[in-house]
Backbone as CSV, one residue per row, in Angstrom:
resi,resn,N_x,N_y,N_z,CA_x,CA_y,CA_z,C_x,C_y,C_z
1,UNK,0.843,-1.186,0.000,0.000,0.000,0.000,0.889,1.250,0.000
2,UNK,0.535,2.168,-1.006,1.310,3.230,-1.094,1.211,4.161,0.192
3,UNK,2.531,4.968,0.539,2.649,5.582,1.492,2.673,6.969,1.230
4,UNK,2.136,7.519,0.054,2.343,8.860,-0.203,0.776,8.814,-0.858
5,UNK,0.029,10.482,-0.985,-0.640,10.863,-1.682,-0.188,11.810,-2.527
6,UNK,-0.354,11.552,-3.797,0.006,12.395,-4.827,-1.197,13.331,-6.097
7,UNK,-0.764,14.165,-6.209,-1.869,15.067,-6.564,-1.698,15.926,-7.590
8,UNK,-1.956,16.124,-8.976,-1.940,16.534,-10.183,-2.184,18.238,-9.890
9,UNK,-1.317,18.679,-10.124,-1.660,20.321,-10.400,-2.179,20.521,-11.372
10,UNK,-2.738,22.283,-11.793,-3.495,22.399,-12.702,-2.455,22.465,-13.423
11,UNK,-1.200,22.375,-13.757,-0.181,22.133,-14.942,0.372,21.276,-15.151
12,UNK,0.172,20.599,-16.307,0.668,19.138,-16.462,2.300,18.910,-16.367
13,UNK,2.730,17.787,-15.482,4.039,17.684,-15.050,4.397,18.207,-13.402
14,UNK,3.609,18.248,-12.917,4.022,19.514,-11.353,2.942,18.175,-10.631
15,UNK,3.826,17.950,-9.750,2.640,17.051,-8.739,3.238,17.378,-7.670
16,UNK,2.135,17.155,-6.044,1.747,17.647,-4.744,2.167,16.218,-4.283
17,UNK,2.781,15.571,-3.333,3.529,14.873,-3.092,3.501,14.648,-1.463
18,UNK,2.078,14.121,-1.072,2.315,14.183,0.624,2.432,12.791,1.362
19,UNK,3.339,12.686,1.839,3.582,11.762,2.655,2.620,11.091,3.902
20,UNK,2.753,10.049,4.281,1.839,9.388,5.556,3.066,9.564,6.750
21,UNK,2.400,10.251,7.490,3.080,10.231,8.592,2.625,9.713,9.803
22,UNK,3.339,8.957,10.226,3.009,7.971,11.559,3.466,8.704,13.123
23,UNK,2.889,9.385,13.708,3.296,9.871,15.125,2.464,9.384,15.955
24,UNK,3.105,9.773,17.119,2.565,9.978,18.827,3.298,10.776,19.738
25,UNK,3.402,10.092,21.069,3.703,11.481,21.686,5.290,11.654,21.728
26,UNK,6.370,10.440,20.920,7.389,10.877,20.951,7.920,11.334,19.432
27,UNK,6.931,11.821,19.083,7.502,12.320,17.449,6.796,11.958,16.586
28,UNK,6.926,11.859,15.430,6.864,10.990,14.076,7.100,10.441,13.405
29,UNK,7.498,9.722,12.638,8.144,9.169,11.410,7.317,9.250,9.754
30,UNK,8.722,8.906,8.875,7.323,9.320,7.526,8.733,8.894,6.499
31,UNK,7.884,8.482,5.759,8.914,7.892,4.229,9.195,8.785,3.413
32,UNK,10.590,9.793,3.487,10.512,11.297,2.466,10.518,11.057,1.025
33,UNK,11.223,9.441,0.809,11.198,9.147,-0.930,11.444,7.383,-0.584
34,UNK,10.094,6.887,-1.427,9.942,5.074,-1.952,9.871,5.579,-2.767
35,UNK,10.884,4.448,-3.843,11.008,4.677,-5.373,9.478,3.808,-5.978
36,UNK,9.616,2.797,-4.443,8.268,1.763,-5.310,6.722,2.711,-4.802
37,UNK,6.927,3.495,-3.953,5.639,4.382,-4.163,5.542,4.931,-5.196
38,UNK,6.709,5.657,-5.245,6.393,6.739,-6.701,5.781,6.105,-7.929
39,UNK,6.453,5.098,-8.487,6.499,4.019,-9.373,4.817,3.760,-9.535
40,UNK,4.423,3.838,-8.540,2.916,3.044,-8.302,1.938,3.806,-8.630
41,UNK,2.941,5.707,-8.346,1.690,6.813,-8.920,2.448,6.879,-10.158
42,UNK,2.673,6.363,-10.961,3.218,7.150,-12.005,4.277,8.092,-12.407
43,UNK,5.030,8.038,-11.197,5.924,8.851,-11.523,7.413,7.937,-11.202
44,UNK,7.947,7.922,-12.564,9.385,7.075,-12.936,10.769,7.606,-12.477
45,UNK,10.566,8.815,-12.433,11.729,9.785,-12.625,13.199,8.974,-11.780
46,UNK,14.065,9.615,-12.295,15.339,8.949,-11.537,16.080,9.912,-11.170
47,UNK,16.334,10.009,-9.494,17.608,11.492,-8.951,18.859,10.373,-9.031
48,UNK,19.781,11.367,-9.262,21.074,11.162,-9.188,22.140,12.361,-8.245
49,UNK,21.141,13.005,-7.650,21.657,13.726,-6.781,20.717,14.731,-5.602
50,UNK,21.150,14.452,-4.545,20.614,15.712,-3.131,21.223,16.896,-3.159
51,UNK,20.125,17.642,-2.742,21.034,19.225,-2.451,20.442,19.755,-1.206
52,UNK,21.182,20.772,-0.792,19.976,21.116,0.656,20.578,22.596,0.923
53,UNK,19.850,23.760,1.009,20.489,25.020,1.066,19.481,25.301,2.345
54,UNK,20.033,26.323,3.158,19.641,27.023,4.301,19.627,28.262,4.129
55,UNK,18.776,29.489,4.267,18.304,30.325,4.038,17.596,31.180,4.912
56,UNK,17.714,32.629,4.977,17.079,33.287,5.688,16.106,33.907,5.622
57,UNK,14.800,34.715,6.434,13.845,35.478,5.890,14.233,36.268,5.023
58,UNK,13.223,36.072,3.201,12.947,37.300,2.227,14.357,36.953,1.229
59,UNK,15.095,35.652,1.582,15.904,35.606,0.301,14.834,34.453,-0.964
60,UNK,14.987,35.070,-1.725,14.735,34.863,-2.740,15.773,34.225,-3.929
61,UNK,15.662,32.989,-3.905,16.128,32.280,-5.275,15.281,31.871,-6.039
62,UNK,15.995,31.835,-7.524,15.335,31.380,-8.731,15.258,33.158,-9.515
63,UNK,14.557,32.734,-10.585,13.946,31.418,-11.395,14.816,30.581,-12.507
64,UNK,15.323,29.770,-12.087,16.618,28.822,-12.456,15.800,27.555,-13.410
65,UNK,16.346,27.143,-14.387,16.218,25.692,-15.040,17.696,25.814,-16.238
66,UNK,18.022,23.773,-17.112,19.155,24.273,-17.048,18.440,23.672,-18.562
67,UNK,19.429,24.462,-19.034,18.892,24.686,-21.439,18.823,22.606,-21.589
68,UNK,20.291,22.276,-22.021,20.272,21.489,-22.635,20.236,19.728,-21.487
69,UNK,20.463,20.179,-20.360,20.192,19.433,-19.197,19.483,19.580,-18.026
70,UNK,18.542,19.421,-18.935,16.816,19.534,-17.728,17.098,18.599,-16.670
71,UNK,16.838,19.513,-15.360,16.200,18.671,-14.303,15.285,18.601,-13.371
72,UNK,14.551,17.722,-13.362,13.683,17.788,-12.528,13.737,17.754,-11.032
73,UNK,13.145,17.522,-10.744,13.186,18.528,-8.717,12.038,18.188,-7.970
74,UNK,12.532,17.374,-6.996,11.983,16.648,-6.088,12.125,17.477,-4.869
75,UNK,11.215,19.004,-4.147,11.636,19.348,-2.998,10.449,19.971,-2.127
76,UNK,11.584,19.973,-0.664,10.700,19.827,0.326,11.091,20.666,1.553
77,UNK,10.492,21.484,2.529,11.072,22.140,3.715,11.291,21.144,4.974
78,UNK,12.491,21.232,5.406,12.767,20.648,6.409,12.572,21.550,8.031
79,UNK,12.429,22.995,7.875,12.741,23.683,8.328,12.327,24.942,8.569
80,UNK,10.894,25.424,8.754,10.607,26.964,8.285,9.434,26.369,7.679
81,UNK,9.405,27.722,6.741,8.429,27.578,5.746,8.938,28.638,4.344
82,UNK,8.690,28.101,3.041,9.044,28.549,1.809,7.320,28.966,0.933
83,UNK,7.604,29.809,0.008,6.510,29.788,-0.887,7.146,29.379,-2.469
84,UNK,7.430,27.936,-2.992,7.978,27.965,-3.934,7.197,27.460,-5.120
85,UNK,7.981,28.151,-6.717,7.162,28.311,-7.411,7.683,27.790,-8.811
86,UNK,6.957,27.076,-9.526,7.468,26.370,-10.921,6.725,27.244,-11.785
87,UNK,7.458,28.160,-12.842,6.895,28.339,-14.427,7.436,27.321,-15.597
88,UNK,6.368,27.070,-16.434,6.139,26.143,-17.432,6.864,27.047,-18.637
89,UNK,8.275,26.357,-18.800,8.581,27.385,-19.552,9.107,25.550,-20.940
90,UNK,8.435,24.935,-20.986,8.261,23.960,-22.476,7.533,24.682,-23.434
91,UNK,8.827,24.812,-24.787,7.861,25.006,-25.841,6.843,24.026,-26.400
92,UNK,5.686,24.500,-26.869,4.573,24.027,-27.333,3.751,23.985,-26.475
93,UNK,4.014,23.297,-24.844,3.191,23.470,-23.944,1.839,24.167,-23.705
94,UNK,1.093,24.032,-23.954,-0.579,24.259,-23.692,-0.453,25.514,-22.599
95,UNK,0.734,25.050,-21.577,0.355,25.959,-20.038,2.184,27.086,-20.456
96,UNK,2.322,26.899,-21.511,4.381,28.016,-21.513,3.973,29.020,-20.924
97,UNK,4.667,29.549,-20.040,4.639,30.918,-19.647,3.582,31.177,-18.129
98,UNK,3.209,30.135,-17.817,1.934,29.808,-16.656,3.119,29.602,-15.653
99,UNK,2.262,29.761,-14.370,3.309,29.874,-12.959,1.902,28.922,-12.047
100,UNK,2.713,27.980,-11.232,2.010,27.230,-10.286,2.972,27.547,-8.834
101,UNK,2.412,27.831,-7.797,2.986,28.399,-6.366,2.058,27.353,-5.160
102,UNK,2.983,27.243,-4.472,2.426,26.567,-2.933,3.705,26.671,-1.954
103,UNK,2.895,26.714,-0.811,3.536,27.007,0.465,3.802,25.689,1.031
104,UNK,5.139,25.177,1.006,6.195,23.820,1.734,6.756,24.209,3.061
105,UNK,6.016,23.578,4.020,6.541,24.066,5.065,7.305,22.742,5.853
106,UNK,7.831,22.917,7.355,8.400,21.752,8.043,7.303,20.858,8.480
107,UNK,6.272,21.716,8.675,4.812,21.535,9.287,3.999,20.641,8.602
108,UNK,3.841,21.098,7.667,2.922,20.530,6.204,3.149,19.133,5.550
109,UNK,4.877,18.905,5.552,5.403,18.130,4.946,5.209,18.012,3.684
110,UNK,4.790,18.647,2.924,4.273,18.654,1.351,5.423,18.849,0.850
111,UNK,5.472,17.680,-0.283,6.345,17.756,-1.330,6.330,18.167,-2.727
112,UNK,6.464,18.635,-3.736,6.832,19.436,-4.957,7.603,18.994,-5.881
113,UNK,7.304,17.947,-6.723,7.765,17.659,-8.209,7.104,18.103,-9.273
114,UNK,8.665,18.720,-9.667,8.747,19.870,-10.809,9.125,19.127,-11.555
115,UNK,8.974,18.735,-13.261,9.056,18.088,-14.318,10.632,19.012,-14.939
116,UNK,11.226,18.405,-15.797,11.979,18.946,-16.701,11.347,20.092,-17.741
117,UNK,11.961,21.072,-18.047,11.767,22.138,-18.719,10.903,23.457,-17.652
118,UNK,11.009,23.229,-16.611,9.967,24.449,-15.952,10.977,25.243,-14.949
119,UNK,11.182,26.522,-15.143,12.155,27.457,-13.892,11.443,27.372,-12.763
120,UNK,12.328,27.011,-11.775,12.279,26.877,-10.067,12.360,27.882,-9.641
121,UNK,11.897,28.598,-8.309,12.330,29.102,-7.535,11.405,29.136,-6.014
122,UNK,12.220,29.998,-5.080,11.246,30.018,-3.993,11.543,31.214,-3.295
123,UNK,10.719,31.747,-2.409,11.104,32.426,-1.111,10.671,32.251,-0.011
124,UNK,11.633,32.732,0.920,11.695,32.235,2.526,10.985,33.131,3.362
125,UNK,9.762,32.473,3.331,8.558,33.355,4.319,8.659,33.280,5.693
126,UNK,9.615,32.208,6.582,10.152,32.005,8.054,11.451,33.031,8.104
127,UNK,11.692,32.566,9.549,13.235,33.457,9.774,14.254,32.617,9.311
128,UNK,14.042,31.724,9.237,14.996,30.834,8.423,14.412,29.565,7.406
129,UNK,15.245,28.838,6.849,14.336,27.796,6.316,15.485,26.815,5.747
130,UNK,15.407,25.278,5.667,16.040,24.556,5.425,15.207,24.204,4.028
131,UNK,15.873,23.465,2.882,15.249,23.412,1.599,16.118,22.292,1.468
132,UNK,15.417,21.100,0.965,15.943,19.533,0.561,15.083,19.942,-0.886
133,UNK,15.793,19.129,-2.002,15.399,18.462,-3.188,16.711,17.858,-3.778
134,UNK,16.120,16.562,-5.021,16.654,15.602,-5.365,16.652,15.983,-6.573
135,UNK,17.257,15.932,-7.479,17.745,16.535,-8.985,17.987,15.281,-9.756
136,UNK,16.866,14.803,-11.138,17.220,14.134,-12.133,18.660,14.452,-13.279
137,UNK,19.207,15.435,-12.925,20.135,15.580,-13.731,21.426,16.107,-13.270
138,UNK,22.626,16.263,-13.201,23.509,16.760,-12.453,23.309,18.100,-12.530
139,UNK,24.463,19.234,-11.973,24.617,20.698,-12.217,25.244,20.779,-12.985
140,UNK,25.311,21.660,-14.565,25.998,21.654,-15.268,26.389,23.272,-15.427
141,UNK,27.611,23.820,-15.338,27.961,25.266,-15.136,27.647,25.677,-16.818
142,UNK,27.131,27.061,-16.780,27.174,27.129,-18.385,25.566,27.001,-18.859
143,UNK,25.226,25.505,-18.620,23.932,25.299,-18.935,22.845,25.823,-18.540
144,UNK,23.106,27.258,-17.436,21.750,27.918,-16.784,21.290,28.919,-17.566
145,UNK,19.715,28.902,-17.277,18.571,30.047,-18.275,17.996,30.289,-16.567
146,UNK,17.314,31.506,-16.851,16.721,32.403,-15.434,16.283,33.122,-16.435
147,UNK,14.894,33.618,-15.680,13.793,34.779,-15.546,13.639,35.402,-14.436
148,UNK,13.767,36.521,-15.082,13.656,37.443,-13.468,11.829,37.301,-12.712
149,UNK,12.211,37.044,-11.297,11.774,36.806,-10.277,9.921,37.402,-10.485
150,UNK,10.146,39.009,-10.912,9.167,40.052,-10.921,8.207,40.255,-12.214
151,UNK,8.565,39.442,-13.387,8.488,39.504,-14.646,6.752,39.529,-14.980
152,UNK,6.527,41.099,-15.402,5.081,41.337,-15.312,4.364,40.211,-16.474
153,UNK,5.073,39.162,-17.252,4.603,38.374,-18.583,4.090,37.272,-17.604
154,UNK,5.173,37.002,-16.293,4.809,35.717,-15.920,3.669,36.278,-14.669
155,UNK,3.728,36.881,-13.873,2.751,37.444,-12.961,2.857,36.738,-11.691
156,UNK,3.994,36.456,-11.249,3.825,35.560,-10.289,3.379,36.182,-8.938
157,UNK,2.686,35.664,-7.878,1.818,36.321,-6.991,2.563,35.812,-5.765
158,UNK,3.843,36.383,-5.653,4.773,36.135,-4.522,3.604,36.743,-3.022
159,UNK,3.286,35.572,-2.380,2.825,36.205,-1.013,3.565,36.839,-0.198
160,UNK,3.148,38.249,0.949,3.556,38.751,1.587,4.288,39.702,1.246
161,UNK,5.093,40.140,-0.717,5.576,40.677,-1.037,5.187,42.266,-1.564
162,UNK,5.622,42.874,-1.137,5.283,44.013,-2.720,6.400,44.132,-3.454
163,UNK,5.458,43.980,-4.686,6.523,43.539,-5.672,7.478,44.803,-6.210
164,UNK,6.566,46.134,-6.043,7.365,47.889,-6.055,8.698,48.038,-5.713
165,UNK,8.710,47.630,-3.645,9.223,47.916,-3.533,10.451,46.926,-3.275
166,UNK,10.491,45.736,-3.675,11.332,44.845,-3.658,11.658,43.996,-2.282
167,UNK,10.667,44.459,-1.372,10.021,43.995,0.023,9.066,42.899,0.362
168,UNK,9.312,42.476,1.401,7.863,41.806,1.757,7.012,42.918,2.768
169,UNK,5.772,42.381,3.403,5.064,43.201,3.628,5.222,44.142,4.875
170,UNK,6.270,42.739,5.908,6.615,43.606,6.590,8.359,44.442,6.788
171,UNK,8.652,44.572,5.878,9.930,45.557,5.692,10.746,45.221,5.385
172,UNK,10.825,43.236,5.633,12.100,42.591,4.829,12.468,42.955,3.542
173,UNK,13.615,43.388,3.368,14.067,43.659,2.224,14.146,42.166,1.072
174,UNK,13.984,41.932,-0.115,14.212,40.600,-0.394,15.688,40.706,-0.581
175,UNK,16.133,39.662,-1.076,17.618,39.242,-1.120,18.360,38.461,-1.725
176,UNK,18.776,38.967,-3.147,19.266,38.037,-4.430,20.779,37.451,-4.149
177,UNK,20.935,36.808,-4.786,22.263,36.233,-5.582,22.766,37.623,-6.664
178,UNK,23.971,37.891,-6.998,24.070,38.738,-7.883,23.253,37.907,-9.377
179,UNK,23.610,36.852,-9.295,23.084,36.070,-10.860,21.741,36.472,-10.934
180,UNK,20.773,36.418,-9.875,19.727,35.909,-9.538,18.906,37.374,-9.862
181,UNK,19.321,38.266,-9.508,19.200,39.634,-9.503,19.554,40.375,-10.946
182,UNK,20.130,39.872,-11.892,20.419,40.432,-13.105,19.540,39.268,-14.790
183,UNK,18.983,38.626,-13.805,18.226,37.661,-14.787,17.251,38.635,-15.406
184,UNK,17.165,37.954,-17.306,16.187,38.983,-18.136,14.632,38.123,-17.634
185,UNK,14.022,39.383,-18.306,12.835,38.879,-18.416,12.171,37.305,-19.407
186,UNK,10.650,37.741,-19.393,10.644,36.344,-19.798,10.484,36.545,-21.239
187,UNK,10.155,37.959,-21.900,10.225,38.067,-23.184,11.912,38.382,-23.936
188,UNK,12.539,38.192,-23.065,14.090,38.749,-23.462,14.542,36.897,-23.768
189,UNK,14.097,36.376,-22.869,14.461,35.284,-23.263,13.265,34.250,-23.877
190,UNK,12.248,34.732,-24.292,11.464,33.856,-25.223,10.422,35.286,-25.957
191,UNK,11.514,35.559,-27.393,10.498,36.528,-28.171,9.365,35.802,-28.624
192,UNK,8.598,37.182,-28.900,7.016,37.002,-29.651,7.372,36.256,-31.035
């Protein structure tokens, strides 16, 4: 019997990924990845690698995917809470240029598989936040495409933010990467 519930977003390729968790009064336990669960919903995918970054309130990474070595992204908060967000950036795609967002917290345990071809990113709505995901493809230097974060084409509806003043609502400043911060838009990198 499968140990996860899995759940189709409204964009094809992006699935909701929640685990069964078994507690009482000394904790919990919970299965973060069965290959033979996944397998059972349909989903094949193969990681060949973990990553795990730690982060503070209002930093903001993304929107990252890589050209000729797509990977997909298996992730989850260990730690805090994140609001992270996949755009559908496959040509031909029915949904190109569409943005899907949900809130991964330590709490929630909800997990987030992102398909190949769609830019990642997230921000850190706690004072801190731990971030696990599993990557179908290695890191390849060179091979990165980014859209900036704010990009009025994609519309993304960062909670807690104003998007003006480059803030969240309550005064946190957000907080790039230099890369992360000089990314074009989404028509600079996909003309009419």
């Amino acid at each position: 019997m499968s140990q996860i519930t899995v759940t189709k977003c409204p964009i094809e390729g992006l699935y909701i990924i929640e685990p069964t968790v078994h507690g009482d009064n000394r904790g919990y336990f919970m299965e973060t990845y069965n290959q033979r669960d996944m397998e059972e919903n349909g989903l094949t995918m193969r990681f060949v690698q973990d990553n795990q970054s730690s982060s503070v309130k209002g930093v903001l990474r993304g929107m990252h995917l890589q050209k000729e070595h797509p990977q997909g992204k298996l992730v989850r908060v260990i730690q805090g809470r994140v609001f992270d967000v996949a755009v559908d950036l496959r040509p031909g795609s029915a949904t190109f240029g569409k943005w899907y967002g949900l809130e991964l917290s330590a709490e929630n345990k909800k997990q987030f598989y992102i398909s190949e071809g769609f830019a990642h990113g997230f921000l850190v709505l706690s004072d801190t936040a731990e971030f696990c995901y599993k990557v179908t493809d290695f890191y390849h230097p060179g091979d990165e495409l980014g859209i900036a974060w704010n990009d009025p084409d994609i519309g993304i509806q960062w909670p807690e933010v104003d998007i003006a003043s480059a803030a969240m609502t309550d005064g946190t400043p957000l907080s790039f990467s230099q890369k992360d911060r000089a990314l074009p838009g989404f028509r600079t990198v996909f003309p009419l």
